[in-house]
N, C-alpha and C positions, 0 to 999 in steps of 0.2 A: 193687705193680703190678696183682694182680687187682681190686683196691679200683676203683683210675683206668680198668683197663679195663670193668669192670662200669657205673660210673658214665659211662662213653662211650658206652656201647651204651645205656642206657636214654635219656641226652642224645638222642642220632639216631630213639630212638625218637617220644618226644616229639616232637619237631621234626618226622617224617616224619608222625604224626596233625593235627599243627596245619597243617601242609602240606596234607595232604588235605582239614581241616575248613574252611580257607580259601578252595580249589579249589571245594568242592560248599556254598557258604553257602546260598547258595537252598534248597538239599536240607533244610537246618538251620531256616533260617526259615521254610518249610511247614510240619517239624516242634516247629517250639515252642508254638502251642495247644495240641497233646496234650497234652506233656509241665508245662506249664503246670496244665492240667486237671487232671492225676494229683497233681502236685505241691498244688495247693490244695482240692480235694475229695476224694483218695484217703491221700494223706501225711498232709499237716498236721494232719486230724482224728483221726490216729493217738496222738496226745499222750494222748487223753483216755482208752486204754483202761488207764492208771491207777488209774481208778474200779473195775477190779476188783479193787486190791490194797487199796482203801481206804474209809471206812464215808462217805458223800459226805453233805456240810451242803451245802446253796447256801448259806446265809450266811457261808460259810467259803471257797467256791470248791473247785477240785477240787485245787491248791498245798495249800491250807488243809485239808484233812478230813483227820480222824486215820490213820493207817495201819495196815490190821488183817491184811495178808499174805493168805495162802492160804484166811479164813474162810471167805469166798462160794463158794468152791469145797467147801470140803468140805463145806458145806449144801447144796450141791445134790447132793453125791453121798450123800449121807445120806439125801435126801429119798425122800418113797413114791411120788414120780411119776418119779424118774430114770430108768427100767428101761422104764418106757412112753413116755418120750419118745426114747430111745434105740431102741428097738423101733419103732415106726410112723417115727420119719426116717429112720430106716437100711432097713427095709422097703419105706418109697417110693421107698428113693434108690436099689435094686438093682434094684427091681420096674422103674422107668425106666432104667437100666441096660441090662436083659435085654429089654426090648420097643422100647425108645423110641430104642436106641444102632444096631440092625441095619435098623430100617425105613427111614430115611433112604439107607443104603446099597442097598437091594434097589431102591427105588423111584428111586436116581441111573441103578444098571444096566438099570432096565427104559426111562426116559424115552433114555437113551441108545441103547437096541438101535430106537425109533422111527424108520424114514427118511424118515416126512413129515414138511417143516416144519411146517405148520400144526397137523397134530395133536399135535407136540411139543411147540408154544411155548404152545399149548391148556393142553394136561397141566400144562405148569409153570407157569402162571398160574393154575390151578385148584386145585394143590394148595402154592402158594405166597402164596394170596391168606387165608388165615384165622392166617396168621403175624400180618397189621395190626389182627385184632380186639383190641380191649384185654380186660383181664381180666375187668372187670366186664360187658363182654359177651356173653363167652364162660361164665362162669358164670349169665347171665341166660337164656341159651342151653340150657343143659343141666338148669334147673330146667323150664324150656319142655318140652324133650322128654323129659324123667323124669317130668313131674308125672303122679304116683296115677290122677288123673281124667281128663286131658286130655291128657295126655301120648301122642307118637305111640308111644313104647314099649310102652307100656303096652295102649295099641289093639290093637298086633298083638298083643301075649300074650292081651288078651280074646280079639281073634279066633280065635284057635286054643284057646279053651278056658279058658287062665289064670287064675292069680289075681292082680291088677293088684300088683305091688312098690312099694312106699315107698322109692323105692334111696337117696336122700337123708338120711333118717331110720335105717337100717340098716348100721350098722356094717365089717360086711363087704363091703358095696358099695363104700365111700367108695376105696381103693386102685387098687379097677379105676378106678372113673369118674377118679379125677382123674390118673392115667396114661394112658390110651388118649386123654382130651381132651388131655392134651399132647401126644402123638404125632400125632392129629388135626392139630392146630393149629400144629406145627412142622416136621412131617416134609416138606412141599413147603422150606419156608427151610434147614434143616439139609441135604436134597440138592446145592443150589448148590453148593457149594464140591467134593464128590463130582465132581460134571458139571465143572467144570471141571477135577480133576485126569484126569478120564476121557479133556477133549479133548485132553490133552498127552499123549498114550499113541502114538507112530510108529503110522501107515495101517500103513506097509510090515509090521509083524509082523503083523496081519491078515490081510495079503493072502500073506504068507508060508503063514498057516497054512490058506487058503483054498487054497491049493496045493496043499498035503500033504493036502485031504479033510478038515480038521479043522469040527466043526458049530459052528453060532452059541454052542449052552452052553460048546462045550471051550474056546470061543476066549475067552468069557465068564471062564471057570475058568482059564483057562490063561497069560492076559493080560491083561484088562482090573484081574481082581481083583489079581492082584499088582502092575500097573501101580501102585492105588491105596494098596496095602498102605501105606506110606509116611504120609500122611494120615489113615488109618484108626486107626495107633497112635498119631499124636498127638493125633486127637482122642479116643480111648480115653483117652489119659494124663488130660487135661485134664476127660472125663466123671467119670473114676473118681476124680480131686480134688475131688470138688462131691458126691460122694452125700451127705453130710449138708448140703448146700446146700438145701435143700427151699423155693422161695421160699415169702416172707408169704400176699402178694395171694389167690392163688386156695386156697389150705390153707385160712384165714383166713374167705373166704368160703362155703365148702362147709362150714364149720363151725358145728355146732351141737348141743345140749345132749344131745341121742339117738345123737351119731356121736363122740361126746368120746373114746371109747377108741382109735378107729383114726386120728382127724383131728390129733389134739392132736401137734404137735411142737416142735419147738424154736426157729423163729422164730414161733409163735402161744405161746409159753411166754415170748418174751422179749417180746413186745409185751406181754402180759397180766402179767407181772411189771415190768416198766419205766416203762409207760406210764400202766398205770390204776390200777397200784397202787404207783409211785413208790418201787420199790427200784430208784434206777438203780443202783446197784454190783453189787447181784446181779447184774440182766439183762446189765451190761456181762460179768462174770465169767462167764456160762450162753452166751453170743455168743463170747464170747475160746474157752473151749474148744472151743465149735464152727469155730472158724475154725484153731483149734490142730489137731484131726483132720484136717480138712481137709486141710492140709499137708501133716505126716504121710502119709495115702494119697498127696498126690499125686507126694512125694519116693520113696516106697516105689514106686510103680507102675513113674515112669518111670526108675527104680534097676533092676528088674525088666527094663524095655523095653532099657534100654540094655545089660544083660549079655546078653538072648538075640538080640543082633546088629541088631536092626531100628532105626529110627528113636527119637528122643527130642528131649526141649526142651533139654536139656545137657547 
């Protein structure tokens, strides 16, 4: 009898999803490009991370190459560059973490505390408009104003005395520059989403505590932040899944032969093992673990999130 009624209940179950999936098709058919999308350039190309278990012929296909297990991995853990590519991605991936995760939020609260239209939609155009440079511009950008000789940097340090920096060329520059240019360049787009969890915050508790004599910070501190709290840890969850994310593009390009020890990481290690130099089973295997950590952090964060009561993805 439990058997039939279990099997009744899931029946009604069923039925009542194909019920509502029938009800809301439209909803359905808007969403099928996504998932379309996902399915043929985020899935399907998933077959092939294979190639880290296995020594890969093209003339054999990736079916066809021998199967050599866990090798590619333990060479790269063995390797004398492991410890430095793990050091400057994990370095960048905190360093943008801790600078690049709270600006965006400082600068939602401050475009929100604005009561002029105009000077607000100013602000948010201004600082939301270098989100569209592409990479290569933005790094054409900053060899512009870093350069030795010409650079306006560099100007003002003459002027005040200096001695003009190579910051490009110098190792320990490379972490700041290509963090603070990210926080530059994404900190007006990253706000958005802030600003509008900000406008869904009730007038009335405002006006509440305009009541009570409370000042624009308490109300700030007292309200707005926590209004946002919510938001703030999922996209923490979702930050702090991606530190080793470090993208190509601009790593890639700020990179070169004088900056190799703090530049080099692990998608400039898998283009230059992959691509130029045609180990693809390694690089696939050096890419697989990095998207393996990845995970990891990001199960462990919002495991974290979800025991001390606040918001999470599941």
């Amino acid at each position: 009898m439990k058997d039939v009624s279990a099997s009744m209940r899931t029946t009604t179950k069923y039925r009542r999803v194909w019920k509502s999936a029938i009800k809301n098709w439209r909803l359905y058919v808007m969403l099928s490009p996504v998932i379309i999308y996902f399915l043929i350039f985020h899935y399907w190309p998933m077959y092939g991370v294979q190639l880290a278990f296995k020594d890969f012929v093209a003339t054999k296909g990736i079916f066809g190459s021998p199967w050599v297990g866990f090798r590619h991995f333990e060479r790269f853990f063995d390797s004398f560059y492991f410890w430095r590519l793990i050091k400057n991605t994990l370095g960048i991936g905190l360093y943008e973490l801790a600078v690049g995760f709270p600006v965006p939020i400082l600068l939602a609260l401050m475009i929100h505390e604005v009561r002029h239209h105009f000077y607000k939609r100013f602000i948010q155009t201004v600082t939301y408009m270098p989100h569209f440079l592409s990479t290569v511009v933005l790094v054409g950008m900053i060899m512009i104003f870093l350069s030795p000789d010409t650079g306006i940097v560099n100007l003002v340090i003459k002027l005040f005395g200096g001695k003009p920096i190579d910051f490009l060329t110098e190792a320990g520059w490379y972490k700041t520059i290509f963090v603070l240019s990210g926080v530059w360049q994404q900190m007006g787009w990253s706000s958005i989403i802030y600003l509008a969890a900000l406008s869904g915050i009730d007038p009335q508790l405002h006006e509440a505590a305009r009541v009570d004599g409370a000042s624009r910070l308490q109300r700030i501190w007292h309200i707005n932040i926590p209004g946002i709290m919510p938001t703030i840890v999922i996209l923490l969850i979702l930050k702090a899944g991606a530190i080793l994310g470090v993208g190509f593009e601009k790593a890639f390009l700020l990179q070169n032969s004088l900056n190799m020890d703090s530049s080099d990481v692990i998608s400039t290690f898998v283009y230059r093992s992959g691509i130029m130099e045609a180990q693809y089973s390694f690089a696939t295997a050096v890419d697989l673990f990095n998207a393996v950590i990845n995970l990891i952090l990001l199960v462990t964060v919002n495991f974290i999130a979800r025991r001390a009561g606040g918001a999470s993805l599941w």
